[in-house]
N, C-alpha and C positions, 0 to 999 in steps of 0.2 A: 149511760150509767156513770162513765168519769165526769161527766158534764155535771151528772145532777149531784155529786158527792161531792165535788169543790163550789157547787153553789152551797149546800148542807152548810159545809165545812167554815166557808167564809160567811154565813149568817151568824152560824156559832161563836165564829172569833170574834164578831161586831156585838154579839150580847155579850159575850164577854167581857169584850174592854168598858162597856155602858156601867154595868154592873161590876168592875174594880174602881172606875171613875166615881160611882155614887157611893159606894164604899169610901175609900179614900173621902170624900167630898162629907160624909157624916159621921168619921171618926176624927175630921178637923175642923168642923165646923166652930167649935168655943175660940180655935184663933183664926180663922177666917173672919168671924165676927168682930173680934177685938183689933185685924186688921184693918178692917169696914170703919169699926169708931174710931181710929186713931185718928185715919185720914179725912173722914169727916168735922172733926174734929180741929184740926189742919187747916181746912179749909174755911171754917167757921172764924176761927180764931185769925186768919188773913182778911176776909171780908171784914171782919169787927176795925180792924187796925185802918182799914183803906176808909171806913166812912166816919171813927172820928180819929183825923188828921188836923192839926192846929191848921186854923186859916191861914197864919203866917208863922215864920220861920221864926227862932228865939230870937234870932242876931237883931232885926228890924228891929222888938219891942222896947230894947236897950238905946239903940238910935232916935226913936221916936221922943223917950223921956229924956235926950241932952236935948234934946232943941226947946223945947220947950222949958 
């Protein structure tokens, strides 16, 4: 009978916390999401900067036009 009342007991406490965590999880969801776009966001704006990179550095194009 103690056996089967602490399994009861800790099935209870496991839907429990399920059911605070999805609570929690759908009354912050507007900034969970807005923390999703930021960092999306982030990371879009990194990738953009890495593929257009000037071929070459300023300092050269300055070099190139005294020589000539």
């Amino acid at each position: 009978m103690k056996k089967t009342l602490s399994c009861i007991l800790k099935i209870v406490a496991v839907v429990m916390t399920a059911a605070a965590v999805a609570c929690a999880v759908v009354a912050f969801w507007d900034q969970i999401m807005d923390l999703f776009d930021t960092i999306a966001d982030k990371v879009e704006e990194k990738r953009a900067n890495r593929c257009f990179e000037p071929a070459e550095p300023d300092d050269f194009a300055d070099y190139d036009d005294d020589i000539m």
